[in-house]
Backbone as a chain_set.jsonl record, in Angstrom:
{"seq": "XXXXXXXXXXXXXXXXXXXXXXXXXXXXXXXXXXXXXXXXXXXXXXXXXXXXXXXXXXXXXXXXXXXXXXXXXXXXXXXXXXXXXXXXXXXXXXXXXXXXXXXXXXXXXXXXXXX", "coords": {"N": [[0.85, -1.17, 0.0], [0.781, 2.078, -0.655], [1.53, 5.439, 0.012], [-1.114, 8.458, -0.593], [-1.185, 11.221, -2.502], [-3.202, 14.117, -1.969], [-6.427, 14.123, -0.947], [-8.289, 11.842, -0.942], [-10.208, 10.311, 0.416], [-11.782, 12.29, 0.207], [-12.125, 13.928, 3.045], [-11.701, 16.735, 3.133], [-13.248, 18.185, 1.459], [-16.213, 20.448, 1.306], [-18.955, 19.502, 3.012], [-20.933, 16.981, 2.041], [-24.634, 16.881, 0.946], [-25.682, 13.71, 2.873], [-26.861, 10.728, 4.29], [-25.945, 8.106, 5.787], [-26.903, 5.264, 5.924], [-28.413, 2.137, 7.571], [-29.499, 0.675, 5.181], [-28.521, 2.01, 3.154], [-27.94, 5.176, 0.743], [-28.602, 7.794, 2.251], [-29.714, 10.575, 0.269], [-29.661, 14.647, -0.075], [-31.241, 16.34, -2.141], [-30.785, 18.857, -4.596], [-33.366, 20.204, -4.841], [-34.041, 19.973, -2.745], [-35.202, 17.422, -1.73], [-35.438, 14.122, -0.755], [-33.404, 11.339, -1.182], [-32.738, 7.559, -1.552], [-30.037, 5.585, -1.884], [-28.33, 3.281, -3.207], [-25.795, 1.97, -0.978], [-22.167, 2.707, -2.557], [-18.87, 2.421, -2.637], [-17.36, 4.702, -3.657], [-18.577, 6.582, -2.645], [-17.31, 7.261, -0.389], [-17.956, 7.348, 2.106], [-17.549, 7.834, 5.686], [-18.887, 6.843, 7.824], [-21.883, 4.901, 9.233], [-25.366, 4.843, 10.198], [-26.76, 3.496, 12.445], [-29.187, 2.593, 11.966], [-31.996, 1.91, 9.491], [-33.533, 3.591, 6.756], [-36.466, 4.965, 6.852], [-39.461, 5.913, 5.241], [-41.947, 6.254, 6.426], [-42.004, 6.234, 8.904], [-42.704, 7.026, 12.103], [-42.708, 8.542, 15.157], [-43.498, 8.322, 18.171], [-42.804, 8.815, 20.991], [-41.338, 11.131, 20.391], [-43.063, 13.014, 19.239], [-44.91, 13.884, 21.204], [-43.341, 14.412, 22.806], [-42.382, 17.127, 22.035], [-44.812, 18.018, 21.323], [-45.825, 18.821, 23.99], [-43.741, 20.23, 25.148], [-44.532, 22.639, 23.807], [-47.265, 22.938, 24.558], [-47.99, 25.088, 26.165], [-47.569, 27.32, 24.813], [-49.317, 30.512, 22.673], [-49.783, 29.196, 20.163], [-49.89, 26.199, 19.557], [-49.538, 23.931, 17.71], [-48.347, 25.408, 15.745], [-46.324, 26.214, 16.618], [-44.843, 23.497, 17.272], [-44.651, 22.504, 14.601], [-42.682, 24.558, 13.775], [-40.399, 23.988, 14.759], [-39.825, 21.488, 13.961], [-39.127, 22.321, 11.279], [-36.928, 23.939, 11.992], [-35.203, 22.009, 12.86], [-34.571, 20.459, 10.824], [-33.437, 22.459, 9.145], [-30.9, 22.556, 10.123], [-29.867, 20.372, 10.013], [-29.094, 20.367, 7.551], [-26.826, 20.506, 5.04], [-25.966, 22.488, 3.562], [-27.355, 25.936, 3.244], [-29.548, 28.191, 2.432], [-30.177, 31.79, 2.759], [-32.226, 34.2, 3.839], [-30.953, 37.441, 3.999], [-31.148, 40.493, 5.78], [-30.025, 43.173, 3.505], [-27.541, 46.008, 3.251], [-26.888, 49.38, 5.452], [-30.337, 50.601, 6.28], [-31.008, 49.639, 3.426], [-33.344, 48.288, 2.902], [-33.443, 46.253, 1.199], [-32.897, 42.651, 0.616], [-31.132, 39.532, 0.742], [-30.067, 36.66, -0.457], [-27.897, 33.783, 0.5], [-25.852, 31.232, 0.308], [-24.987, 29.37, 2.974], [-22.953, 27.427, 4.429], [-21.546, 24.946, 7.162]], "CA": [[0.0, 0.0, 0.0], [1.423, 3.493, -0.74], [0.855, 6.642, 0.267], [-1.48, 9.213, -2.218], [-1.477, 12.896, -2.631], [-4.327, 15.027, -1.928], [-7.709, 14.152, -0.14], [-8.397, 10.308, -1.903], [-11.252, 10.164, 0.824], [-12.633, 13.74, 0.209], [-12.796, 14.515, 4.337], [-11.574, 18.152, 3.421], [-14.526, 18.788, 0.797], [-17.433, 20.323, 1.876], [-19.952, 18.411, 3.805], [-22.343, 16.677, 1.052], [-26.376, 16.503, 1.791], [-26.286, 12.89, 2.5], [-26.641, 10.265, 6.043], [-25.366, 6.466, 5.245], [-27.952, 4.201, 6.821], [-28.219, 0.668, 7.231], [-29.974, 0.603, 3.887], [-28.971, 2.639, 1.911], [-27.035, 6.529, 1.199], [-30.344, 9.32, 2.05], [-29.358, 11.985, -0.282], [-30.584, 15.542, -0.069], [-31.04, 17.082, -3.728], [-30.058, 20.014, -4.612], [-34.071, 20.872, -4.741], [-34.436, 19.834, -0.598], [-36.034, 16.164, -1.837], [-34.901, 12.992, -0.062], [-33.327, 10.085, -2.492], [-32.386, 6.684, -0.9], [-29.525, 5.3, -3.249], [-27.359, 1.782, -2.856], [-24.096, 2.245, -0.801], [-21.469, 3.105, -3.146], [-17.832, 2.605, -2.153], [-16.98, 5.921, -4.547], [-19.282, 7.875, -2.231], [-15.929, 7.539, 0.546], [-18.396, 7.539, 3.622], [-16.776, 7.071, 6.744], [-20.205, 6.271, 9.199], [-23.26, 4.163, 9.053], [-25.961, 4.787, 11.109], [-27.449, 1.559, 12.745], [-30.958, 3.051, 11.521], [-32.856, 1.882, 8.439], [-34.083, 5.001, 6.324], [-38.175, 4.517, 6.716], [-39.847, 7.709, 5.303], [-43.071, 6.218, 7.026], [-41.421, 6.239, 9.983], [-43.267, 7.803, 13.343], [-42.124, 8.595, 16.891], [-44.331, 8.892, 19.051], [-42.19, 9.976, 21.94], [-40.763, 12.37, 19.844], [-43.942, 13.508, 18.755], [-45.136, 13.706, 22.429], [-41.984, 15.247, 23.993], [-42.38, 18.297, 21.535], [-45.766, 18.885, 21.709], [-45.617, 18.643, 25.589], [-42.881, 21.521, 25.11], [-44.985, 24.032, 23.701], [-48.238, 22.977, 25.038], [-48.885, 26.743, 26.801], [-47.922, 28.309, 23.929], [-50.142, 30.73, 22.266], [-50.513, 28.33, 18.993], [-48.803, 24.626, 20.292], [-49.527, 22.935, 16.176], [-47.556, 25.842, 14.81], [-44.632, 26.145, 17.343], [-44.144, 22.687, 16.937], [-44.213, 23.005, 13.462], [-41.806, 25.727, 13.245], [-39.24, 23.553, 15.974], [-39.167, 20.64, 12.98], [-38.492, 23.146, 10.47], [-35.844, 24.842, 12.249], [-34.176, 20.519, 12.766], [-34.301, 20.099, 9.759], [-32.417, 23.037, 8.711], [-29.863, 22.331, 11.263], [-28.921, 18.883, 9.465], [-28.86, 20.26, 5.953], [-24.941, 20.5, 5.17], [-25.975, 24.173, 3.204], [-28.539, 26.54, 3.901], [-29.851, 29.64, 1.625], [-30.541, 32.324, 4.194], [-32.495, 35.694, 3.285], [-30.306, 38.22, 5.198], [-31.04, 42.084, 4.907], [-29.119, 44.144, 3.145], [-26.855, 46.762, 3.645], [-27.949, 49.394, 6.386], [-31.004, 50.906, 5.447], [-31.543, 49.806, 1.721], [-34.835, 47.671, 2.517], [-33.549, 44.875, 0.229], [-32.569, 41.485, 1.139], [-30.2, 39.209, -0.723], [-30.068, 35.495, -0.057], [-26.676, 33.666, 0.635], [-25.143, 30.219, 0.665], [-23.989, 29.452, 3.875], [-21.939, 26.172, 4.894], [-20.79, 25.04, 8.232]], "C": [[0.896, 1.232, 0.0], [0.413, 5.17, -0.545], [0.019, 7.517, -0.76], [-1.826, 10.416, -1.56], [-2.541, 13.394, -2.568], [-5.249, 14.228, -1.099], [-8.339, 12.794, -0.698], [-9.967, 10.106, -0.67], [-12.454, 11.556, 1.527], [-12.926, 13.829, 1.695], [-12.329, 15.983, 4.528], [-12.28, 18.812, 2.245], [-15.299, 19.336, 1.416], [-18.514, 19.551, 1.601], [-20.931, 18.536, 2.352], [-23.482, 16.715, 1.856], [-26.569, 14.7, 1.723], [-25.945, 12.2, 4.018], [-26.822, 8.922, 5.505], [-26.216, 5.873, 6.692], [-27.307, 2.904, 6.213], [-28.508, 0.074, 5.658], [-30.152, 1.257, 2.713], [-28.144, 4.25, 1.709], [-28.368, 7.36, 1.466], [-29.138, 10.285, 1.455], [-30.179, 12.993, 0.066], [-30.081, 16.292, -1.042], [-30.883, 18.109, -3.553], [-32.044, 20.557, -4.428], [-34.883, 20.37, -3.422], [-35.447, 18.258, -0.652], [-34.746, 15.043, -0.789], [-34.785, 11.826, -0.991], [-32.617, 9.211, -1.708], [-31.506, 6.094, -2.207], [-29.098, 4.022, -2.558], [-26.523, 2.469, -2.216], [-23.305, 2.157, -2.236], [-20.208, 3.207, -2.734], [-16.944, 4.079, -2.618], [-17.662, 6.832, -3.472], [-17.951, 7.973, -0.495], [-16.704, 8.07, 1.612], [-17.821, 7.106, 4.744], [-17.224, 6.974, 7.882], [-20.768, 5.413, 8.466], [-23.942, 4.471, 10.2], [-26.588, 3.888, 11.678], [-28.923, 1.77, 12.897], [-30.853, 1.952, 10.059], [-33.814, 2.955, 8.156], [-35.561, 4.192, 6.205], [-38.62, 5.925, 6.262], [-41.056, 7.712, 5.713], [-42.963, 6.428, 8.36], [-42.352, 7.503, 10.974], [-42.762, 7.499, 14.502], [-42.55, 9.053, 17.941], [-43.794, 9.287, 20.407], [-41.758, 11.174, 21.524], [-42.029, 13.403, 19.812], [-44.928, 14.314, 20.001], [-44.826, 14.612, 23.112], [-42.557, 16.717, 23.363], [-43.515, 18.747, 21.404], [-46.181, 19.129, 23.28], [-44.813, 20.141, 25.938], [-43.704, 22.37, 24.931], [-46.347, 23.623, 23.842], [-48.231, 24.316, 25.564], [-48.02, 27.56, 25.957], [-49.242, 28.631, 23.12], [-50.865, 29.728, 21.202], [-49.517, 27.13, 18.798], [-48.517, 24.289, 18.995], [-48.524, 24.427, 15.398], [-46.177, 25.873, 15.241], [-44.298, 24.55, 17.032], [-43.589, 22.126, 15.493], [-43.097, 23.493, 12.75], [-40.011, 24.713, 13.801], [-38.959, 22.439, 14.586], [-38.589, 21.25, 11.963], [-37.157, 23.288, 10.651], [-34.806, 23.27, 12.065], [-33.906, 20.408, 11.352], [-33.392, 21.066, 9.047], [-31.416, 23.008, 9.296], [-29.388, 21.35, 10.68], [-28.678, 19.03, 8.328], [-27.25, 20.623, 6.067], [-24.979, 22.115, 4.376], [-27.547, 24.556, 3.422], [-28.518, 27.665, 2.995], [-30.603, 29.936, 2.837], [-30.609, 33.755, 3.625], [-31.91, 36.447, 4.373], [-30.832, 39.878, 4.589], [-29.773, 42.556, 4.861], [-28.603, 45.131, 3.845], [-27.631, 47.82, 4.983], [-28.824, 50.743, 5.837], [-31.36, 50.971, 4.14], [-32.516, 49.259, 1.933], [-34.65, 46.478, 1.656], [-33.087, 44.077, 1.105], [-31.897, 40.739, 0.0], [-30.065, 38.33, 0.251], [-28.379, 34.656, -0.672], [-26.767, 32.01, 0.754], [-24.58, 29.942, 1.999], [-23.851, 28.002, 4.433], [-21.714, 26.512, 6.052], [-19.362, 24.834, 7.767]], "O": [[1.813, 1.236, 0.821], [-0.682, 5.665, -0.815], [0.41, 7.365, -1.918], [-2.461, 10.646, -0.531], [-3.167, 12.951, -3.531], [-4.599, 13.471, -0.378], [-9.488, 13.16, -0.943], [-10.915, 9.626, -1.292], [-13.253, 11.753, 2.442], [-14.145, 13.818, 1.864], [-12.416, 16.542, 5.621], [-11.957, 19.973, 1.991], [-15.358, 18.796, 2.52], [-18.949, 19.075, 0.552], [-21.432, 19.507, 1.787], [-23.499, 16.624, 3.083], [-27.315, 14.203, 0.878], [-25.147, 12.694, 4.814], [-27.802, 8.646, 4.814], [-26.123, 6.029, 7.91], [-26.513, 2.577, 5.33], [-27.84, -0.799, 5.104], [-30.991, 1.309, 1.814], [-27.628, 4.565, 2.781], [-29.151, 7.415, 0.518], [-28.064, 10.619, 1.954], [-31.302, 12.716, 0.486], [-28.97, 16.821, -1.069], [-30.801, 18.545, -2.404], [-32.067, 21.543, -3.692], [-36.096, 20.414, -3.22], [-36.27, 18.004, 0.226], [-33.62, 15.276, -0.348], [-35.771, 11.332, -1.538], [-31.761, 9.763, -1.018], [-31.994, 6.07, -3.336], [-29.497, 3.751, -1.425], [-26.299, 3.605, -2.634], [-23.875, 1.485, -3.095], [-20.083, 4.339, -2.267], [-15.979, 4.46, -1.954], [-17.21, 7.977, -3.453], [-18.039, 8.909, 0.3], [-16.34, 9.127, 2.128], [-17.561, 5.905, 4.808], [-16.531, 6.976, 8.899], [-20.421, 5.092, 7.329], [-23.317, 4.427, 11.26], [-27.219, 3.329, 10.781], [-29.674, 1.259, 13.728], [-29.834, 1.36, 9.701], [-34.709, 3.291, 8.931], [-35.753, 3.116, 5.639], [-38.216, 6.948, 6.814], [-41.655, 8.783, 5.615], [-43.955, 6.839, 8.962], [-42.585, 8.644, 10.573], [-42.411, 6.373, 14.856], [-42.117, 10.01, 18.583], [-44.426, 10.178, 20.976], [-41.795, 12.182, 22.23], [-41.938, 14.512, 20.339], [-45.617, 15.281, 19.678], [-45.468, 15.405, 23.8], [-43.161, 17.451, 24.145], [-43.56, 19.976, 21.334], [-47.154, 19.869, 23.424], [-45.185, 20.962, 26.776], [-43.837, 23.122, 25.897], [-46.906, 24.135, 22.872], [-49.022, 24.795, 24.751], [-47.703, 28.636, 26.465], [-50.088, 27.786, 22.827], [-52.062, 29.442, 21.22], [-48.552, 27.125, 18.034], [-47.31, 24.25, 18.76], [-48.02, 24.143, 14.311], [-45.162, 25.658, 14.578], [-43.242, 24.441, 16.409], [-42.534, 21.537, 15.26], [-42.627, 23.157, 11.663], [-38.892, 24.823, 13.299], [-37.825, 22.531, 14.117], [-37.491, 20.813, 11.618], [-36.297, 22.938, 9.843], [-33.83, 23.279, 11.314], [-32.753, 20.248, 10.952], [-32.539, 20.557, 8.32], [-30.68, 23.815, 8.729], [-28.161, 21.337, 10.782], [-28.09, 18.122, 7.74], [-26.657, 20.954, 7.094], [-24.047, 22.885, 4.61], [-28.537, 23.863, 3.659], [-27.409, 28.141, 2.758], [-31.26, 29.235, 3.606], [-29.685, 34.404, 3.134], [-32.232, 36.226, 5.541], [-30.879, 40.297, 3.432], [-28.814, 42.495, 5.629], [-29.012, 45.316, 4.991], [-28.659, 47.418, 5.527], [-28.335, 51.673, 5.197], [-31.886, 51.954, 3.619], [-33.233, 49.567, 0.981], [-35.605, 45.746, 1.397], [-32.824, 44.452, 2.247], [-31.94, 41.01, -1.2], [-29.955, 38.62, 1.442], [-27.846, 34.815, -1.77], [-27.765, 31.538, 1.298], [-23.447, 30.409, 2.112], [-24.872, 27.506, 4.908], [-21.615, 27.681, 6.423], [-18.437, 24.871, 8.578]]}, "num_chains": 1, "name": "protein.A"}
Protein backbone atom coordinates (compact mmCIF):
# COMPACT_ATOMS: atom_id res chain seq x y z
CA UNK A 1 0.00 0.00 0.00
CA UNK A 2 1.42 3.49 -0.74
CA UNK A 3 0.86 6.64 0.27
CA UNK A 4 -1.48 9.21 -2.22
CA UNK A 5 -1.48 12.90 -2.63
CA UNK A 6 -4.33 15.03 -1.93
CA UNK A 7 -7.71 14.15 -0.14
CA UNK A 8 -8.40 10.31 -1.90
CA UNK A 9 -11.25 10.16 0.82
CA UNK A 10 -12.63 13.74 0.21
CA UNK A 11 -12.80 14.51 4.34
CA UNK A 12 -11.57 18.15 3.42
CA UNK A 13 -14.53 18.79 0.80
CA UNK A 14 -17.43 20.32 1.88
CA UNK A 15 -19.95 18.41 3.81
CA UNK A 16 -22.34 16.68 1.05
CA UNK A 17 -26.38 16.50 1.79
CA UNK A 18 -26.29 12.89 2.50
CA UNK A 19 -26.64 10.27 6.04
CA UNK A 20 -25.37 6.47 5.25
CA UNK A 21 -27.95 4.20 6.82
CA UNK A 22 -28.22 0.67 7.23
CA UNK A 23 -29.97 0.60 3.89
CA UNK A 24 -28.97 2.64 1.91
CA UNK A 25 -27.04 6.53 1.20
CA UNK A 26 -30.34 9.32 2.05
CA UNK A 27 -29.36 11.98 -0.28
CA UNK A 28 -30.58 15.54 -0.07
CA UNK A 29 -31.04 17.08 -3.73
CA UNK A 30 -30.06 20.01 -4.61
CA UNK A 31 -34.07 20.87 -4.74
CA UNK A 32 -34.44 19.83 -0.60
CA UNK A 33 -36.03 16.16 -1.84
CA UNK A 34 -34.90 12.99 -0.06
CA UNK A 35 -33.33 10.09 -2.49
CA UNK A 36 -32.39 6.68 -0.90
CA UNK A 37 -29.52 5.30 -3.25
CA UNK A 38 -27.36 1.78 -2.86
CA UNK A 39 -24.10 2.25 -0.80
CA UNK A 40 -21.47 3.11 -3.15
CA UNK A 41 -17.83 2.60 -2.15
CA UNK A 42 -16.98 5.92 -4.55
CA UNK A 43 -19.28 7.88 -2.23
CA UNK A 44 -15.93 7.54 0.55
CA UNK A 45 -18.40 7.54 3.62
CA UNK A 46 -16.78 7.07 6.74
CA UNK A 47 -20.20 6.27 9.20
CA UNK A 48 -23.26 4.16 9.05
CA UNK A 49 -25.96 4.79 11.11
CA UNK A 50 -27.45 1.56 12.74
CA UNK A 51 -30.96 3.05 11.52
CA UNK A 52 -32.86 1.88 8.44
CA UNK A 53 -34.08 5.00 6.32
CA UNK A 54 -38.17 4.52 6.72
CA UNK A 55 -39.85 7.71 5.30
CA UNK A 56 -43.07 6.22 7.03
CA UNK A 57 -41.42 6.24 9.98
CA UNK A 58 -43.27 7.80 13.34
CA UNK A 59 -42.12 8.59 16.89
CA UNK A 60 -44.33 8.89 19.05
CA UNK A 61 -42.19 9.98 21.94
CA UNK A 62 -40.76 12.37 19.84
CA UNK A 63 -43.94 13.51 18.75
CA UNK A 64 -45.14 13.71 22.43
CA UNK A 65 -41.98 15.25 23.99
CA UNK A 66 -42.38 18.30 21.53
CA UNK A 67 -45.77 18.88 21.71
CA UNK A 68 -45.62 18.64 25.59
CA UNK A 69 -42.88 21.52 25.11
CA UNK A 70 -44.98 24.03 23.70
CA UNK A 71 -48.24 22.98 25.04
CA UNK A 72 -48.88 26.74 26.80
CA UNK A 73 -47.92 28.31 23.93
CA UNK A 74 -50.14 30.73 22.27
CA UNK A 75 -50.51 28.33 18.99
CA UNK A 76 -48.80 24.63 20.29
CA UNK A 77 -49.53 22.94 16.18
CA UNK A 78 -47.56 25.84 14.81
CA UNK A 79 -44.63 26.15 17.34
CA UNK A 80 -44.14 22.69 16.94
CA UNK A 81 -44.21 23.01 13.46
CA UNK A 82 -41.81 25.73 13.25
CA UNK A 83 -39.24 23.55 15.97
CA UNK A 84 -39.17 20.64 12.98
CA UNK A 85 -38.49 23.15 10.47
CA UNK A 86 -35.84 24.84 12.25
CA UNK A 87 -34.18 20.52 12.77
CA UNK A 88 -34.30 20.10 9.76
CA UNK A 89 -32.42 23.04 8.71
CA UNK A 90 -29.86 22.33 11.26
CA UNK A 91 -28.92 18.88 9.47
CA UNK A 92 -28.86 20.26 5.95
CA UNK A 93 -24.94 20.50 5.17
CA UNK A 94 -25.98 24.17 3.20
CA UNK A 95 -28.54 26.54 3.90
CA UNK A 96 -29.85 29.64 1.63
CA UNK A 97 -30.54 32.32 4.19
CA UNK A 98 -32.50 35.69 3.29
CA UNK A 99 -30.31 38.22 5.20
CA UNK A 100 -31.04 42.08 4.91
CA UNK A 101 -29.12 44.14 3.15
CA UNK A 102 -26.85 46.76 3.64
CA UNK A 103 -27.95 49.39 6.39
CA UNK A 104 -31.00 50.91 5.45
CA UNK A 105 -31.54 49.81 1.72
CA UNK A 106 -34.83 47.67 2.52
CA UNK A 107 -33.55 44.87 0.23
CA UNK A 108 -32.57 41.49 1.14
CA UNK A 109 -30.20 39.21 -0.72
CA UNK A 110 -30.07 35.50 -0.06
CA UNK A 111 -26.68 33.67 0.64
CA UNK A 112 -25.14 30.22 0.67
CA UNK A 113 -23.99 29.45 3.88
CA UNK A 114 -21.94 26.17 4.89
CA UNK A 115 -20.79 25.04 8.23
Amino acid sequence: MCARDGDPFRLKEQRRGVINCRNGELWLTDDNQFELRPHRAESFLTYCLAVEYDPSAKCQLFDQTVSEIFAKSTNPADMVRHWIELMGYAIQPRRRITKAGGCCTGRATTQNEAD
